[in-house]
N, CA, C and O of each residue as an XYZ file, in Angstrom:
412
protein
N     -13.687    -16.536     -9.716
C     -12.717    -16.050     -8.763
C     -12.001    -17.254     -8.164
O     -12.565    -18.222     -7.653
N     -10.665    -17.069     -8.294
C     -10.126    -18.536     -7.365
C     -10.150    -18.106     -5.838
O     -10.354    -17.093     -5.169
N      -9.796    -19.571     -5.643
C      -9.509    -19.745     -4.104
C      -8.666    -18.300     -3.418
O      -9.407    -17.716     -2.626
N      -7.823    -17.895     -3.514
C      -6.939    -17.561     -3.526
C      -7.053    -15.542     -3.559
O      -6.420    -14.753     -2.857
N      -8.054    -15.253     -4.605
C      -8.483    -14.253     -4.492
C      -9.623    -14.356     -3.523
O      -9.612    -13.570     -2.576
N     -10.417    -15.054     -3.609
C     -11.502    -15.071     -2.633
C     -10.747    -15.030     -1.173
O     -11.124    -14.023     -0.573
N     -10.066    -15.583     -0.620
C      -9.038    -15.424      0.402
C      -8.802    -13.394      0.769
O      -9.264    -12.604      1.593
N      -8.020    -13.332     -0.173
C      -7.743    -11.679     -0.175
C      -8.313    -11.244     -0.502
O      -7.846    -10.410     -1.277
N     -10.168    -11.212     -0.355
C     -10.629    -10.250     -0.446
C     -11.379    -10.574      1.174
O     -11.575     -9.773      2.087
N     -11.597    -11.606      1.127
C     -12.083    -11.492      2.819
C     -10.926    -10.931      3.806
O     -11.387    -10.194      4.678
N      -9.654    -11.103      3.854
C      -8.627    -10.430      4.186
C      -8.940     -8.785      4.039
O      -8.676     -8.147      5.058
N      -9.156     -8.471      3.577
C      -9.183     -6.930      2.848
C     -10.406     -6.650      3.629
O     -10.358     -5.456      3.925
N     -11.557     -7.229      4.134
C     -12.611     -6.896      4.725
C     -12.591     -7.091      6.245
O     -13.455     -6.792      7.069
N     -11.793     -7.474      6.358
C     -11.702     -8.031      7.678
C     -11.420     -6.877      8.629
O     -10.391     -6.212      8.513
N     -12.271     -6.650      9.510
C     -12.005     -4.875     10.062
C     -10.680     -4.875     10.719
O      -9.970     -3.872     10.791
N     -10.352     -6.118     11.229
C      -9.170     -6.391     12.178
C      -7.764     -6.023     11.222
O      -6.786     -5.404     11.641
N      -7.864     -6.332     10.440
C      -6.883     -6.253      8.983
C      -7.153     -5.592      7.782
O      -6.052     -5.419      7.259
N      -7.659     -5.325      7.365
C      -7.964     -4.254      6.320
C      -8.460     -2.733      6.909
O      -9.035     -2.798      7.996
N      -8.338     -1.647      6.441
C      -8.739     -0.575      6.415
C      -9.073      0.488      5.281
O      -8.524      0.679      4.195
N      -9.999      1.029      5.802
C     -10.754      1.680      4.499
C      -9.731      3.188      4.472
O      -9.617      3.741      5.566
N      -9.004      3.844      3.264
C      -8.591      4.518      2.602
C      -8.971      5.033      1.416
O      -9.838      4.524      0.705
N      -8.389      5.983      1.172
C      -8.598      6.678     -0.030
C      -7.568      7.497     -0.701
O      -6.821      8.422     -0.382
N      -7.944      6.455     -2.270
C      -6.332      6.738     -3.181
C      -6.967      8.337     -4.637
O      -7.960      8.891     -5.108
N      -5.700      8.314     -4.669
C      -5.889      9.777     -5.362
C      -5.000      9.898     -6.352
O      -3.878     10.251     -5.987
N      -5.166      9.704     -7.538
C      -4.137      9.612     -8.548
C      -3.535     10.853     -9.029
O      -4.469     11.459     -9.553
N      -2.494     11.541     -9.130
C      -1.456     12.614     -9.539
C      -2.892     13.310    -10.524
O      -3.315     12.947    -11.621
N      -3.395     14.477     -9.558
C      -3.975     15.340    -10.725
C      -5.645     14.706    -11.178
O      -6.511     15.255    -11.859
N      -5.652     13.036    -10.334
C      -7.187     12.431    -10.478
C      -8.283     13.077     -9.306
O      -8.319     14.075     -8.587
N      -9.313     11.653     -9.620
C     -10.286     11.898     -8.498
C      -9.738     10.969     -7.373
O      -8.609     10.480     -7.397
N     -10.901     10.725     -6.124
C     -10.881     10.330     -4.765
C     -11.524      9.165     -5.150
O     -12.696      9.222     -5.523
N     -10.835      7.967     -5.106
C     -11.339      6.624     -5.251
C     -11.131      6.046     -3.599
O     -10.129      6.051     -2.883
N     -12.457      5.581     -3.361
C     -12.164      4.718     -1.362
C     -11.330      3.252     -1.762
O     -11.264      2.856     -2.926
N     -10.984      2.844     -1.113
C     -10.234      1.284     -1.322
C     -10.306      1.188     -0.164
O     -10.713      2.093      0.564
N      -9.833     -0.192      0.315
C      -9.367     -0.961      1.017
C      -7.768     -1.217      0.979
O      -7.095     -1.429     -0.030
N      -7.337     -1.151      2.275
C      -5.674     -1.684      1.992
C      -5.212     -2.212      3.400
O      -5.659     -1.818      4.477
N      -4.456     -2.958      3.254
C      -4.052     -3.319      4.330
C      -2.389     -2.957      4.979
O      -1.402     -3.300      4.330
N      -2.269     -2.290      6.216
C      -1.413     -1.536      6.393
C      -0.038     -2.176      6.759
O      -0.167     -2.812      7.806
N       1.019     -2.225      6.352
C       2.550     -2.870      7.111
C       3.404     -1.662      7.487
O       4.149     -1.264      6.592
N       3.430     -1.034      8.600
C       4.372     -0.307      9.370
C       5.110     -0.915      9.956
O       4.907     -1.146     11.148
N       6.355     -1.434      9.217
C       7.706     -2.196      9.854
C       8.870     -1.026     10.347
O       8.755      0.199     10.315
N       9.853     -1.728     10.740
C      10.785     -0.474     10.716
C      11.520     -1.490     10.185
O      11.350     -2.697     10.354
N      12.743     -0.667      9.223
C      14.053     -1.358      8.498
C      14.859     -0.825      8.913
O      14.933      0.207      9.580
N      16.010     -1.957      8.295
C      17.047     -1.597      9.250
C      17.946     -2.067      7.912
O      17.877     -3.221      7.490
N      18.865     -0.962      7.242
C      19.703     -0.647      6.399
C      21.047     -0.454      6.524
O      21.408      0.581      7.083
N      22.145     -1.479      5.993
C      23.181     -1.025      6.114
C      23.985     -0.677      5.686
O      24.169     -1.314      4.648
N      25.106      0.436      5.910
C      25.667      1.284      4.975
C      27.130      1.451      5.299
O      27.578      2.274      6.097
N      27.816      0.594      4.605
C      29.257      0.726      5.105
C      29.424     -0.318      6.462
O      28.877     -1.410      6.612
N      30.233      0.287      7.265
C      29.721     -0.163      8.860
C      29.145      0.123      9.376
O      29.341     -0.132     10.564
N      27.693      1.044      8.960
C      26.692      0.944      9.546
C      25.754      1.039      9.782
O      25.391      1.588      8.742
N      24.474      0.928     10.632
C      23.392      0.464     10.288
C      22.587      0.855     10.772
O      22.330      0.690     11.964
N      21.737      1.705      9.710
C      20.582      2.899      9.569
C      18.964      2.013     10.076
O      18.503      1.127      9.356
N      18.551      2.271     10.866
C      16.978      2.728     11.671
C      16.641      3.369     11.080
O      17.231      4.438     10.924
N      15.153      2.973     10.222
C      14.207      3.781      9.814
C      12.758      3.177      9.986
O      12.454      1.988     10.077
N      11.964      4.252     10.008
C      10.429      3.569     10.458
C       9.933      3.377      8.521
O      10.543      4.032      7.676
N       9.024      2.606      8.210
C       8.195      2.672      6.872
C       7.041      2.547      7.180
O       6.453      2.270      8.225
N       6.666      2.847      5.859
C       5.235      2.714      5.916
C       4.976      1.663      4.585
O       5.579      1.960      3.554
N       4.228      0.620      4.571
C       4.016      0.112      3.073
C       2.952     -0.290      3.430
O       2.976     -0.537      4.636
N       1.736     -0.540      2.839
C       0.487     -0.558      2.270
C       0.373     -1.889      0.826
O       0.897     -1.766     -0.282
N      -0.289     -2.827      1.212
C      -0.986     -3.872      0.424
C      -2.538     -3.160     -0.520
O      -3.375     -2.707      0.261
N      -2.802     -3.086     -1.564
C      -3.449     -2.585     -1.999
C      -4.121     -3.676     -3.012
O      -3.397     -4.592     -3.402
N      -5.406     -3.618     -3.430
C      -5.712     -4.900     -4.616
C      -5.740     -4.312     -5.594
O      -6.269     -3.201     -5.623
N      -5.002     -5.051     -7.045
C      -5.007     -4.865     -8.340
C      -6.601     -4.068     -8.761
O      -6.804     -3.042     -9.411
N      -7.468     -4.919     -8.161
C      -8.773     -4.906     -8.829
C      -9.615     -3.246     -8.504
O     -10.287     -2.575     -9.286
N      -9.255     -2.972     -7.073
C      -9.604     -1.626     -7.069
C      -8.551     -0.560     -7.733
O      -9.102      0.282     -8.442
N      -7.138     -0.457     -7.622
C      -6.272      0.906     -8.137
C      -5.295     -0.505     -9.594
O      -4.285     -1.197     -9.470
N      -5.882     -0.399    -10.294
C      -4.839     -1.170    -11.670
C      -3.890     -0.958    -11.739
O      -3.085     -1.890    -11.724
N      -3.314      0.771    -11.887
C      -1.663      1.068    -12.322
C      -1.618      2.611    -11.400
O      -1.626      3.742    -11.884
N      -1.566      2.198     -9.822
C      -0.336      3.227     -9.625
C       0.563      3.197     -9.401
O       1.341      2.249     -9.296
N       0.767      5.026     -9.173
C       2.219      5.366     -9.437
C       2.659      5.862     -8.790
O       1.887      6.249     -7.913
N       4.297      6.339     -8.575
C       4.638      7.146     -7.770
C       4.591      8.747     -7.845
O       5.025      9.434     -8.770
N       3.983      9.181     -6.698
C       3.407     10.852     -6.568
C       2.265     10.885     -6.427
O       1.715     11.948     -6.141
N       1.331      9.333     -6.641
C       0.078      9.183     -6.490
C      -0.401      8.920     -4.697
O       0.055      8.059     -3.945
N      -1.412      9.940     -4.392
C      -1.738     10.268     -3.046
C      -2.873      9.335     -2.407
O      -4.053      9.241     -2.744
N      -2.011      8.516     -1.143
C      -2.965      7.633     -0.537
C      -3.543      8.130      1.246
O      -2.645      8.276      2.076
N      -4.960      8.346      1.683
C      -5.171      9.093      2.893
C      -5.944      7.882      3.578
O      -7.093      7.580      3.255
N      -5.260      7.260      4.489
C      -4.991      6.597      5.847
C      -5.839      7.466      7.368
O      -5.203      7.993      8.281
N      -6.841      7.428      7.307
C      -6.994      7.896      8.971
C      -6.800      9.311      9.096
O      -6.652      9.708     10.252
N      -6.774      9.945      8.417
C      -6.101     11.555      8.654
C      -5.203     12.136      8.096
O      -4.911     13.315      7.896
N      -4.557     10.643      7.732
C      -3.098     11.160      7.459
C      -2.759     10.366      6.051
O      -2.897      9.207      5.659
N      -2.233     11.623      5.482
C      -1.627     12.210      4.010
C      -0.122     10.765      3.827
O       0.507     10.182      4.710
N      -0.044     10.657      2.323
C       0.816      9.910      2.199
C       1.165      9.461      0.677
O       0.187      9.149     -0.001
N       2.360      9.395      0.099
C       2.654      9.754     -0.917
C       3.275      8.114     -1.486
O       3.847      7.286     -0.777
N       3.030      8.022     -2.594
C       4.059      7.138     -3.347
C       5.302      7.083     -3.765
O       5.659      7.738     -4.744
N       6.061      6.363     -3.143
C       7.450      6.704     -3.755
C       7.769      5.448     -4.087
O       7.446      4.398     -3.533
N       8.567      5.675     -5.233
C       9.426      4.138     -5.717
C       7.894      3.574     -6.763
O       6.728      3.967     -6.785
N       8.688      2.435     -7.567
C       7.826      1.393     -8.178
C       6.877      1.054     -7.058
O       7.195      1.235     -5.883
N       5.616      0.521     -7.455
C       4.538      0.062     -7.090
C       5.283     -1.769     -7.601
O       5.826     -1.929     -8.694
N       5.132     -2.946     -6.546
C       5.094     -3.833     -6.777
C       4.229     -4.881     -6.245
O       3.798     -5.031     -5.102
N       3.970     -5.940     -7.859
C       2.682     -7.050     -7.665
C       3.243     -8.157     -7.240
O       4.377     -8.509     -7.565
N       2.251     -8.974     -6.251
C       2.674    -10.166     -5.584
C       2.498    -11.232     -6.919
O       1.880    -10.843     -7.910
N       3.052    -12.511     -6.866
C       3.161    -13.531     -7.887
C       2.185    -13.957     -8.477
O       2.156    -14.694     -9.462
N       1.110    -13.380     -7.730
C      -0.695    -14.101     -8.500
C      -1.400    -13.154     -9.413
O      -2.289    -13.245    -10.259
N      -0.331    -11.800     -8.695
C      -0.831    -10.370     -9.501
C      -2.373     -9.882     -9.246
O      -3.184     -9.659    -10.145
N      -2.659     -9.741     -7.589
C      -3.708     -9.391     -7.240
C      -3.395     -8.751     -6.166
O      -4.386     -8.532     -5.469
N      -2.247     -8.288     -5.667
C      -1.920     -7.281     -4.693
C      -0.899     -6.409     -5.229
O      -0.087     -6.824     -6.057
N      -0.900     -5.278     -4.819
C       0.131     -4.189     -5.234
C       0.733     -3.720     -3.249
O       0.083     -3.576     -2.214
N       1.978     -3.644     -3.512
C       2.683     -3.476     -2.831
C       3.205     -2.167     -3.007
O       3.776     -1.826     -4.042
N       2.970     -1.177     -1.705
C       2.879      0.393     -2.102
C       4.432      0.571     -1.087
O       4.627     -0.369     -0.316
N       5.289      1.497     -1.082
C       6.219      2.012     -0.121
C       5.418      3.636      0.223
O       4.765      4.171     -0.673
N       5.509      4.041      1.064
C       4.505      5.279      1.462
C       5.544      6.468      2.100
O       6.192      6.100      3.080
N       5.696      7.465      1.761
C       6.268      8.505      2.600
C       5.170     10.122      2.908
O       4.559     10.763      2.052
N       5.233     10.328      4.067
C       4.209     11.366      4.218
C       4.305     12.607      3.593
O       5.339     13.275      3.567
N       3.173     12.948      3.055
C       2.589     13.751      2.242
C       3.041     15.428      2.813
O       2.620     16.418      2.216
């Protein structure tokens, strides 16, 4: 394991920063993971002007979910939440980068 993964996985454990979830593949079973949560809000602009929206995106590790997808169901705390868009990997290819819209 490099440096580097060993890093993000103590990250991922870290109660302060990681949280325990559970991913659900289109039509699969209930796999638990770990993910770590980014609720930003963006700010989009369109013409002259410029759209407020809340997101949801989710850090996820390669090593627990390999290839998801979008429509594939991730449950946060209570709350339901869906894949939309490509799933994208960070440059080391040990995080997946989820966009989330509620379920």
């Amino acid at each position: 394991m490099s440096a580097f993964a060993a890093a993000l996985s103590a990250l991922f454990a870290d109660p302060n920063i990681g949280r325990d979830a559970v991913y659900i593949a289109n039509g699969g079973v209930s796999v638990p993971v770990r993910v770590v949560a980014r609720r930003a809000d963006a700010i989009t602009d369109f013409g002259d002007a410029r759209l407020w929206s809340e997101t949801t995106r989710i850090d996820l590790r390669v090593t627990e979910v390999p290839n998801p997808r979008p429509g594939d169901r991730i449950e946060i705390g209570g709350d339901a939440f869906l894949i939309q868009g490509e799933p994208v990997r960070d440059r080391e290819r040990l995080v997946w980068t989820l966009d989330l819209r509620p379920a």
